[in-house]
FIGU-402786 format. One record per atom (N, C-alpha, C, O): x, y, z; residue in one letter. Coordinates in steps of 0.001 Angstrom, whole numbers, padded with zeros to 6 digits, always signed. Layout:
BEGIN
XYZa;...
// end
This chain:
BEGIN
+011486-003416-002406x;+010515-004510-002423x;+009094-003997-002623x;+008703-002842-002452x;+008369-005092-003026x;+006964-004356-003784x;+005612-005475-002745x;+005808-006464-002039x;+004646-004926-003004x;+003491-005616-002714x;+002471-005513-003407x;+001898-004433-003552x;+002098-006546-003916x;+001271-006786-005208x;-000505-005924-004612x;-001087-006680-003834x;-001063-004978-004804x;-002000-004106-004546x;-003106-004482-005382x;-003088-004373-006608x;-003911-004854-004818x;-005325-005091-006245x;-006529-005585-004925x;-006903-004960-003932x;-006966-007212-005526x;-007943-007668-005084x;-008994-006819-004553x;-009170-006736-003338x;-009618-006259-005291x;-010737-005216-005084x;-011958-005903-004664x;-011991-007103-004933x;-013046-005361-004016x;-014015-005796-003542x;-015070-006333-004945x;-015927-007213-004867x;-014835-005798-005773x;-015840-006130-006870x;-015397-007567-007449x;-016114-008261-008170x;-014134-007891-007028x;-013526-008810-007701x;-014876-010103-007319x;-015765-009758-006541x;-014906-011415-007876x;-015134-012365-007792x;-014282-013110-006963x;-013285-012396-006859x;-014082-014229-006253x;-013301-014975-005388x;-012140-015243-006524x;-011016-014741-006508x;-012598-016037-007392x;-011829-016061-008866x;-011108-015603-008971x;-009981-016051-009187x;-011537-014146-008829x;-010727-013125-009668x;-009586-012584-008244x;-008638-011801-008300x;-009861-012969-007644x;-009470-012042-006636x;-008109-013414-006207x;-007057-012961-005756x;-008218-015051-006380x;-007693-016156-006516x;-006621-015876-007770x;-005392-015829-007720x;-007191-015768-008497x;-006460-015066-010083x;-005316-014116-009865x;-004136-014458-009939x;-005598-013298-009681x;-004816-012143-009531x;-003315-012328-008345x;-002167-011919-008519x;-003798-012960-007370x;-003189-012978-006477x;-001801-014043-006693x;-000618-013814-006441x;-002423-015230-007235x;-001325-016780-007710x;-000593-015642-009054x;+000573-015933-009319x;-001039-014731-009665x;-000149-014275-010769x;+001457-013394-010089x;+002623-013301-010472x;+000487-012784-008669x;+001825-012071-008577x;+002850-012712-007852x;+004001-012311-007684x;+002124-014139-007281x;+003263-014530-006465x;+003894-015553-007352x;+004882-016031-006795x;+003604-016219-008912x;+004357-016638-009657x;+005190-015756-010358x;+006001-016032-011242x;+004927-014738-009904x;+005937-013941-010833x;+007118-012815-009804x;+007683-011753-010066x;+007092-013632-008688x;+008136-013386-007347x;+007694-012198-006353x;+008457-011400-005810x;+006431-012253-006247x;+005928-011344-005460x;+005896-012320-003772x;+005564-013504-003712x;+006298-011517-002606x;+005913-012521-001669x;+004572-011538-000791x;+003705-012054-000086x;+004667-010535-000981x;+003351-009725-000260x;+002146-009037-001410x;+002658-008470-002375x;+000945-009052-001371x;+000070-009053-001473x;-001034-008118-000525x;-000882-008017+000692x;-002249-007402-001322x;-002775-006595-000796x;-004182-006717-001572x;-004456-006628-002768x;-005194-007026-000093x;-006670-006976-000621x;-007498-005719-000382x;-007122-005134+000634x;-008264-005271-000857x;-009585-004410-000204x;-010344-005229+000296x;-010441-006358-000185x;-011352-004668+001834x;-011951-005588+002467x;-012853-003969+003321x;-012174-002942+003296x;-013820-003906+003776x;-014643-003363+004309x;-015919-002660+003495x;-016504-001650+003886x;-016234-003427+002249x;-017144-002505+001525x;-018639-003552+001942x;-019588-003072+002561x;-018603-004927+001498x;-018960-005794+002172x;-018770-006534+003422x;-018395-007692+003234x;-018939-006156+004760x;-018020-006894+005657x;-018768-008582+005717x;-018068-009555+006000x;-019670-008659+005530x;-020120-009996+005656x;-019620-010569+004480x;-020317-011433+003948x;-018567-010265+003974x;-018055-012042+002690x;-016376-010783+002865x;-015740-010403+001882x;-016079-010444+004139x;-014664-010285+004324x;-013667-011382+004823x;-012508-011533+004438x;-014364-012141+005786x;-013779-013657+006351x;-013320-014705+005567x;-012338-015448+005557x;-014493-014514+004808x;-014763-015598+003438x;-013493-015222+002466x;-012626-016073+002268x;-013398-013719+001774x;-012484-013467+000672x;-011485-013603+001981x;-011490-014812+002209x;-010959-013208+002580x;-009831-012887+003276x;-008910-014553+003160x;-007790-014791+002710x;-010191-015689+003919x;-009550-016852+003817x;-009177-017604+002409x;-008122-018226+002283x;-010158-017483+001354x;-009674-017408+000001x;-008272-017215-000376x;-007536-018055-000892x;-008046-016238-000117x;-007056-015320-000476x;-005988-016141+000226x;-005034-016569-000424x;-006097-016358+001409x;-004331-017195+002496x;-004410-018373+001446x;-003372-018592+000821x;-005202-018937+001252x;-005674-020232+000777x;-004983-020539-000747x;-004780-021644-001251x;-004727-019370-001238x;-004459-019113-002432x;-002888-018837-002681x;-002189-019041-003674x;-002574-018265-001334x;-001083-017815-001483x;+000052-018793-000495x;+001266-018779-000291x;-001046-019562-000070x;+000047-020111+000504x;+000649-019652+002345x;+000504-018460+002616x;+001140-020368+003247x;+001797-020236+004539x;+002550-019084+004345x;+002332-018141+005106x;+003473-018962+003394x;+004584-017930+003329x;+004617-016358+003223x;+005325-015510+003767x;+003554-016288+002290x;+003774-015066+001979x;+002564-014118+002735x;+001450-014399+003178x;+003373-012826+002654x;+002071-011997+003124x;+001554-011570+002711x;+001698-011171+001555x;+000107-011310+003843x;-001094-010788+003545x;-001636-009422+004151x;-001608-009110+005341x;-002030-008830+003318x;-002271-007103+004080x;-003419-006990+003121x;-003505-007095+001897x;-004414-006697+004246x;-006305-005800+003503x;-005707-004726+003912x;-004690-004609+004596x;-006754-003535+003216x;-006766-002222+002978x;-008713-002485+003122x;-009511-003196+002510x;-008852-001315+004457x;-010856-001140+004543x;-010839+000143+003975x;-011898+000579+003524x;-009795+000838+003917x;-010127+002246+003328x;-010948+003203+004484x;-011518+004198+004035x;-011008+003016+005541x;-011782+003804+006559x;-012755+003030+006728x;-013341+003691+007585x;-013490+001991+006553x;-015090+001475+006404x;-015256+000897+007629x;-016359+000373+007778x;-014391+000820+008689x;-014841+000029+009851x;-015354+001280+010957x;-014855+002405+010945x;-016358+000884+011828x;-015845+001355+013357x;-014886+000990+014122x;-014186+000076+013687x;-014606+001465+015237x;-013374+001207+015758x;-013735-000483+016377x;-012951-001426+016277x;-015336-000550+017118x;-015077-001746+017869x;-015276-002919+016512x;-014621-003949+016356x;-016248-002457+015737x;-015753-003251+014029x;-014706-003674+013804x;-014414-004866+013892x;-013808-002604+013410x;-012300-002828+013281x;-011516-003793+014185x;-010587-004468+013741x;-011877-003835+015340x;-010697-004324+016365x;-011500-006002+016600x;-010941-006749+017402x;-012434-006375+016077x;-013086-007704+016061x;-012451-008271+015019x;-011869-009352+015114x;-012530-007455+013756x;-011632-007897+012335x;-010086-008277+012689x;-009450-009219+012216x;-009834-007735+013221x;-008263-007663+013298x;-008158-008821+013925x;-007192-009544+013683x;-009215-009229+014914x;-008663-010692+015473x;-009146-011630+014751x;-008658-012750+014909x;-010106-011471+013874x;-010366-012641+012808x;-009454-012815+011826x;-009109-013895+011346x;-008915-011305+011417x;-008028-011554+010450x;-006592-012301+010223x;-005977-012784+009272x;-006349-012077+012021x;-005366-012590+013299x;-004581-014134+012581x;-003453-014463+012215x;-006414-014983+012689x;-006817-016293+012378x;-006066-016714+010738x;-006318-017845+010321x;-005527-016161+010212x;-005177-015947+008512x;-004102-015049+008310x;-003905-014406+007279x;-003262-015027+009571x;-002025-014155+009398x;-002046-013275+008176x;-001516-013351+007068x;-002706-012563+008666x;-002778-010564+008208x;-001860-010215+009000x;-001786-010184+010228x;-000757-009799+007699x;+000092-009039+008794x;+000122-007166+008435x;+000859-006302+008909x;-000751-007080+007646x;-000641-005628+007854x;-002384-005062+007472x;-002958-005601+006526x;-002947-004204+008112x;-004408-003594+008521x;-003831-002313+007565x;-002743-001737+007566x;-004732-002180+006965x;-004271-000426+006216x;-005451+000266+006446x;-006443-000295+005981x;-005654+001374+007055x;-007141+002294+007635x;-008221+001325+007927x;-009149+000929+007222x;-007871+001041+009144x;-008952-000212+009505x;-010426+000798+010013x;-011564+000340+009910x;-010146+002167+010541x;-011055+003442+010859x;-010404+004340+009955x;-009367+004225+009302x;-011456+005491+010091x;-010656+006622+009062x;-009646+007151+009720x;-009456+007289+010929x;-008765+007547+008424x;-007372+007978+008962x;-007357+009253+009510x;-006264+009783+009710x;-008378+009834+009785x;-008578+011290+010673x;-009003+010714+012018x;-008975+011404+013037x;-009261+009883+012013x;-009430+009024+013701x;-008556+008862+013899x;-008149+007885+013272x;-007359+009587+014926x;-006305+009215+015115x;-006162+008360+016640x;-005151+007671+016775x;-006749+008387+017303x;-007510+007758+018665x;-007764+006206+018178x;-007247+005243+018744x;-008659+006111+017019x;-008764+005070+016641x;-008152+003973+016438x;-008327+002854+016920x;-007073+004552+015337x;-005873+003792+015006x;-004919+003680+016351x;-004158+002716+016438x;-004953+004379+017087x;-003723+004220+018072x;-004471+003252+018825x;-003634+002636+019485x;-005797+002733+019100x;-006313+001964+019757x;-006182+000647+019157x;-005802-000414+019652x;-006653+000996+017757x;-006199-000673+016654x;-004718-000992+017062x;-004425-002095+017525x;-003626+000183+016844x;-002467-000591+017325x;-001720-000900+018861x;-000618-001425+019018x;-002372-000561+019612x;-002552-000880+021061x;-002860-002120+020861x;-001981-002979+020929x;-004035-002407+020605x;-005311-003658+021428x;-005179-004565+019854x;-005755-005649+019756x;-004599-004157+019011x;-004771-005276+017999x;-003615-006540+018238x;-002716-006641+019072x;-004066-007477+017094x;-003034-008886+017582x;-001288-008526+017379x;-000703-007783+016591x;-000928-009193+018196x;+000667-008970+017391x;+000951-009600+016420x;+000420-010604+015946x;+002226-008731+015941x;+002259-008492+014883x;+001679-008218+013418x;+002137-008420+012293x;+000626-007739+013836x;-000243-006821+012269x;+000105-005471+012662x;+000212-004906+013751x;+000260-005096+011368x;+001097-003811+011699x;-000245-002677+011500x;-001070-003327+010857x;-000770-001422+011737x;-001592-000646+011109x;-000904+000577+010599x;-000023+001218+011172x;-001412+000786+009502x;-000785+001777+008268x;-001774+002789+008153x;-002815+002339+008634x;-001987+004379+007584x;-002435+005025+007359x;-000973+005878+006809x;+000228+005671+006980x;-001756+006917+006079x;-001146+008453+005509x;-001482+008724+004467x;-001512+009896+004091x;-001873+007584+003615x;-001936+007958+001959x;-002550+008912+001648x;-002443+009346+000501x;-003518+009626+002742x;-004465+010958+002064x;-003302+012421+003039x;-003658+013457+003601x;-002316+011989+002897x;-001708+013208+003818x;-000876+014099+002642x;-000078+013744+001775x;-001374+015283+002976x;-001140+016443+001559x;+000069+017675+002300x;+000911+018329+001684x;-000151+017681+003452x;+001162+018581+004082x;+001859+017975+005224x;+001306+016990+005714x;+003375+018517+005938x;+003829+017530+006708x;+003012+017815+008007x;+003077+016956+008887x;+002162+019056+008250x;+001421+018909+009426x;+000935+017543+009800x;+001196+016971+010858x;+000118+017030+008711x;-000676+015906+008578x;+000076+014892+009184x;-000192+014450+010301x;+000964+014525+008522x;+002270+013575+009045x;+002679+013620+010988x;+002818+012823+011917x;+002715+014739+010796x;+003425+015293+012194x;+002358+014750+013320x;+002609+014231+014408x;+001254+014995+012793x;+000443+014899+013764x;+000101+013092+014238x;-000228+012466+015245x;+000363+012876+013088x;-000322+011546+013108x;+000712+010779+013444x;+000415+009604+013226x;+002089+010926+013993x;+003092+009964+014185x;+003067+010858+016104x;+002912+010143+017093x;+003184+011861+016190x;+002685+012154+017310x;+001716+011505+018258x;+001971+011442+019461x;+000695+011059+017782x;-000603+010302+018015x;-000265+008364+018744x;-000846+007652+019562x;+000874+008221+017928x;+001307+007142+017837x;+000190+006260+016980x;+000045+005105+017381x;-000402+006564+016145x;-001297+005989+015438x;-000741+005046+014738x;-001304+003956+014833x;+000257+005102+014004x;+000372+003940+012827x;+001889+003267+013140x;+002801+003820+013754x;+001900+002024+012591x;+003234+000966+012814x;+004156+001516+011909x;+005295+001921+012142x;+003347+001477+010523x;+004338+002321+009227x;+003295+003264+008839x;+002108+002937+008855x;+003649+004287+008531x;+003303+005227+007510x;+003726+005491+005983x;+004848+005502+005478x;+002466+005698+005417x;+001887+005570+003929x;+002331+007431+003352x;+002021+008417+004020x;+002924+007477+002297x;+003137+008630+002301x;+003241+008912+000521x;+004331+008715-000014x;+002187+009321-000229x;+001922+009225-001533x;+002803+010621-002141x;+002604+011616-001445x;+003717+010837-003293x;+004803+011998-003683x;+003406+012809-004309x;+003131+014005-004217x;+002693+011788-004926x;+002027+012790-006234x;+000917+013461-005147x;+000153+014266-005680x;+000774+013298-004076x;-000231+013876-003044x;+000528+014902-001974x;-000146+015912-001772x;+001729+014862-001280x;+002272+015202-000289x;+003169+016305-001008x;+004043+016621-000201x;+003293+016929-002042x;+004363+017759-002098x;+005495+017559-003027x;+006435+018346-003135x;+005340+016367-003747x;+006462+015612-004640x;+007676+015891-003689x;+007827+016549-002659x;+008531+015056-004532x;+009818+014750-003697x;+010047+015589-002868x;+009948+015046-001768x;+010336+016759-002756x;+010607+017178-002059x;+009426+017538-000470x;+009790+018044+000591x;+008315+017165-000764x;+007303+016709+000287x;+007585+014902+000772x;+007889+014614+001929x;+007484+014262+000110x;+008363+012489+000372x;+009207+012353+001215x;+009201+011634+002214x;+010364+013410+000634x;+011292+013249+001450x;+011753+013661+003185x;+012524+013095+003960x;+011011+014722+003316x;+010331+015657+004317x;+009802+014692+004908x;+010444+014267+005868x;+008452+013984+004572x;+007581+013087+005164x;+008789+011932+005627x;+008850+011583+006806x;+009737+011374+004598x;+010932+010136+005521x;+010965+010268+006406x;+010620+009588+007372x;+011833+012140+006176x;+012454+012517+007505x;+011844+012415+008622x;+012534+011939+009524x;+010582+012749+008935x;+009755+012636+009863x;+009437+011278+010392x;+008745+011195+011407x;+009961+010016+009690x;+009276+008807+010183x;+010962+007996+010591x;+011259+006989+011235x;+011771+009031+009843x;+012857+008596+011062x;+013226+009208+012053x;+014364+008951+012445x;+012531+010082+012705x;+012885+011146+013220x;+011637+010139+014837x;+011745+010194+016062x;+011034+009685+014291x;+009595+008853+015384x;+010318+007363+015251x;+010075+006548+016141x;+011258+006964+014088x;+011640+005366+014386x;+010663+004822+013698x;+010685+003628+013998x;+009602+005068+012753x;+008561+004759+011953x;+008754+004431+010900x;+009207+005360+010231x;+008594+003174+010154x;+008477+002256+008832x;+007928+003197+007999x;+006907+003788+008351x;+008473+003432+006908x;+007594+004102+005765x;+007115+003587+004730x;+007908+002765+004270x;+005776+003718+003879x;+005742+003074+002819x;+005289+003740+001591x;+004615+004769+001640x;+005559+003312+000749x;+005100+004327-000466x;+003555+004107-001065x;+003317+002910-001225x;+002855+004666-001298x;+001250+004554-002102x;+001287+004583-003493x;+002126+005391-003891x;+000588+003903-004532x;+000272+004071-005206x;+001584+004330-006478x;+002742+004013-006206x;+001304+004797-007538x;+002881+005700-008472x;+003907+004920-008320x;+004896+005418-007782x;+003958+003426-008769x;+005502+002734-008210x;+006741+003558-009265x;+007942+003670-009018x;+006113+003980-010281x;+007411+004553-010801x;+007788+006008-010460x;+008847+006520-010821x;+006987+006537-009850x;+007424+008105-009199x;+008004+007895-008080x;+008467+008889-007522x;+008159+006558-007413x;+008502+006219-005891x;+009196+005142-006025x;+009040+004343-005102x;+010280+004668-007273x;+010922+003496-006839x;+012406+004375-006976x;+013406+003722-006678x;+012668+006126-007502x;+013981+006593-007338x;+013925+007226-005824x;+015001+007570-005336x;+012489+007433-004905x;+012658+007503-004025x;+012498+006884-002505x;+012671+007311-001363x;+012188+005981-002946x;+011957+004434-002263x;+014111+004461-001520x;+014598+004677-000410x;+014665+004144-002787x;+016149+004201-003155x;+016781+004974-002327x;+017875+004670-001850x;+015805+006677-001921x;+017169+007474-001652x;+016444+007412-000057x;+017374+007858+000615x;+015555+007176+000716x;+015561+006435+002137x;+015660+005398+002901x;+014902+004443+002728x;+016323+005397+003586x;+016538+004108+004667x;+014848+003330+005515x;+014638+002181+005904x;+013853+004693+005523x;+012941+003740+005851x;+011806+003180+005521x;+010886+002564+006059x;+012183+003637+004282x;+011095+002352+002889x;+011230+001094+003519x;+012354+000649+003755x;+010264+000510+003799x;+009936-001170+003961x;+009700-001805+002889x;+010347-002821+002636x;+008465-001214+001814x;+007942-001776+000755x;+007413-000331-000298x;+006934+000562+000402x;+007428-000104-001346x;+006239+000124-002208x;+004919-000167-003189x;+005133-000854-004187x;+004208+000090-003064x;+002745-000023-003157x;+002720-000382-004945x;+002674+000547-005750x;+002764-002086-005470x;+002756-002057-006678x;+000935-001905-007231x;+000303-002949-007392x;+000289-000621-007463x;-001213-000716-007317x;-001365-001146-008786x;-000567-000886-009687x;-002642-001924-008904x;-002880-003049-010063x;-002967-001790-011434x;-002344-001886-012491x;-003816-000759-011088x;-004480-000139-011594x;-003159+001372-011703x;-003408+002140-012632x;-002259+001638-011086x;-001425+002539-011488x;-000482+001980-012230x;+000114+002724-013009x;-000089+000457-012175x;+001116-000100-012899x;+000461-000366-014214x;+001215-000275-015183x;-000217-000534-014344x;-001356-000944-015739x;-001497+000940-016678x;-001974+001086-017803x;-001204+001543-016215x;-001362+002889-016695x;-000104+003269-016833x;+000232+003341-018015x;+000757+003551-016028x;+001860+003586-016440x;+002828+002760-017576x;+003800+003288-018116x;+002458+001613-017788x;+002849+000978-019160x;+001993+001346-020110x;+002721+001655-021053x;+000737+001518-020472x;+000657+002493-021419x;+001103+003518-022005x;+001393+003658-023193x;+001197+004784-020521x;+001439+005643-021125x;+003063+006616-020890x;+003386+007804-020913x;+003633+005521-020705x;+004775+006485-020050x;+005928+005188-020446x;+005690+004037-020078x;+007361+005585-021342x;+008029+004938-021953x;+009430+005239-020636x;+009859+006265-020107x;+009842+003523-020491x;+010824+003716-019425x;+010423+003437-017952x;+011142+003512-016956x;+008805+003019-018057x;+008390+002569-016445x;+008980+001106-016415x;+008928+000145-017183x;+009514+001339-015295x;+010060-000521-015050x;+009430-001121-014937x;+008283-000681-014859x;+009631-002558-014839x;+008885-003717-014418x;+009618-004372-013813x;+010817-004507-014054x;+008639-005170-012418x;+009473-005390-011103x;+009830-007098-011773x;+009227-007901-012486x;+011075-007049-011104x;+011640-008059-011414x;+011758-008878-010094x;+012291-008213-009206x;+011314-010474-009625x;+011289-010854-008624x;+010711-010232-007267x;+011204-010305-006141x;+009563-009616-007667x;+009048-008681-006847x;+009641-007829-006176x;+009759-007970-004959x;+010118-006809-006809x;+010968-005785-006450x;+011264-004878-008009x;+011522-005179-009174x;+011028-003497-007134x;+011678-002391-008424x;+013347-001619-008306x;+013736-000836-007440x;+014126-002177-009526x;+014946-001301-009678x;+014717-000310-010523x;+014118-000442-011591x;+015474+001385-009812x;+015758+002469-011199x;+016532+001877-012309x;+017466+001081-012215x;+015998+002390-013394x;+016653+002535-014283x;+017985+003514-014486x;+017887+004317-015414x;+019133+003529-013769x;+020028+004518-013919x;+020899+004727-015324x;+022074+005047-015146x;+020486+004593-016593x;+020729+004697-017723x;+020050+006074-018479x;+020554+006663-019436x;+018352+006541-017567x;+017961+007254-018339x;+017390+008310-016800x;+016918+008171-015672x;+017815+009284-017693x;+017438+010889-016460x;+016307+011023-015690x;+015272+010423-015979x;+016416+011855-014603x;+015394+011927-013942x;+014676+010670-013302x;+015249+009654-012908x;+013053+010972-013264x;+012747+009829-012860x;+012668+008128-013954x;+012173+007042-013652x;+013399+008580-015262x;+013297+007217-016434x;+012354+007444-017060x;+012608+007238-018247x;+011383+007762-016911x;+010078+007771-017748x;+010027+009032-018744x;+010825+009968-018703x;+008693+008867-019866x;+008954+009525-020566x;+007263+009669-021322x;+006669+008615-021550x;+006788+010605-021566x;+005024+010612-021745x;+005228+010007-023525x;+005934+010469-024421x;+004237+008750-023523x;+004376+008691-024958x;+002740+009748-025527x;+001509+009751-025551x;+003583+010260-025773x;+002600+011645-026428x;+001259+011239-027181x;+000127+011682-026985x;+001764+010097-028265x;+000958+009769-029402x;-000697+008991-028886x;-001873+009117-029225x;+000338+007902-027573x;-000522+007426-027076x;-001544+008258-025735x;-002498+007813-025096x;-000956+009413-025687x;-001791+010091-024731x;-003187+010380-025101x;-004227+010089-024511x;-002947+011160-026454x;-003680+011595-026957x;-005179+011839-027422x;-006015+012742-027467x;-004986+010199-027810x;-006662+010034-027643x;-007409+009844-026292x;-008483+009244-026241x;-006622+010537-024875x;-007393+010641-023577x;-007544+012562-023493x;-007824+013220-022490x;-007388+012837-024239x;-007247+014580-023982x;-008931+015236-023910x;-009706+014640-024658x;-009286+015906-023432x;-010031+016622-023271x;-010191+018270-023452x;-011251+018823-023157x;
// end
């Protein structure tokens, strides 16, 4: 299962309205905003946004680190108000105190997420130790490729911890597949938009959700060379 990743802070309400009714007509039921660059028109886009999608489906901001902690933990109950059900680095994800406090003292059921900047399994280790996060975020093209991913699973079943994938839905939907504690992967507006350019054999989620392609090797994909080209340096 996928979650539609975009609504960027630069967006317009519009755009950010736009984007959002596209993925859930096209069978997406979760959705993902940025929110902490402006916090004064976060209430505002945030309610937009429920407003737009409807009772059903969910809603998860991403602050990227931009809050303080007592910042953060005021948001979380506003966001409360608009069933947010998932906080992604509501403090920076090296605040591990932080986050374990967001998921202590925050509302129930919003879940808080961090990992996506985690490059070895120390990182991991530490931070599920901490009890910091509900699920953990765990990016292949950052952590070690598969064989770092998979390492990182192990570790979040090893704590009873939700995993989720970042960013790369097509480097992470053959390994989404081979763990039990994938919840969702990260369909990002801006990596799925690149990957159909340039890479022959990236899927496209069907009913909001990615299947492999098990017809073609490896991870399916394939560099279209011709079109690379004019990005070379």
């Amino acid at each position: 299962p996928l979650y539609g990743s975009g609504g960027f802070t630069s967006y317009t309400d519009d755009q950010l309205v736009r984007q959002f009714e596209q993925w859930l007509d096209s069978g997406f039921t979760m959705v993902k905003m940025k929110v902490g660059e402006h916090p004064q028109d976060d209430l505002r886009r945030v309610e937009a946004a429920r407003s737009a999608i409807g009772p059903q489906a969910c809603l998860f901001v991403d602050a990227n680190g931009a809050y303080t902690r007592k910042q953060a933990l005021a948001f979380a109950q506003r966001f409360a108000e608009y069933r947010v059900a998932w906080f992604e680095e509501p403090v920076s994800s090296d605040d591990l105190d932080g986050l374990k406090l967001l998921r202590d003292r925050g509302p129930p059921g919003m879940d808080i997420a961090a990992g996506e900047y985690g490059y070895e399994l120390g990182y991991f280790r530490r931070m599920l130790a901490a009890d910091a996060v509900d699920t953990l975020q765990a990016d292949a093209s950052r952590c070690g490729g598969v064989t770092g991913f998979m390492r990182t699973a192990a570790l979040a079943e090893a704590f009873g911890i939700a995993l989720s994938s970042h960013c790369a839905p097509a480097l992470h939907v053959h390994l989404g597949c081979a763990t039990d504690r994938l919840v969702h992967a990260e369909y990002f507006f801006d990596h799925a938009r690149i990957e159909g350019m340039l890479f022959d054999g990236a899927v496209a989620p069907e009913n909001g959700a990615l299947r492999p392609d098990c017809s073609r090797p490896g991870f399916g994909i394939e560099l279209k060379r011709a079109d690379a080209a004019r990005f070379a340096v």
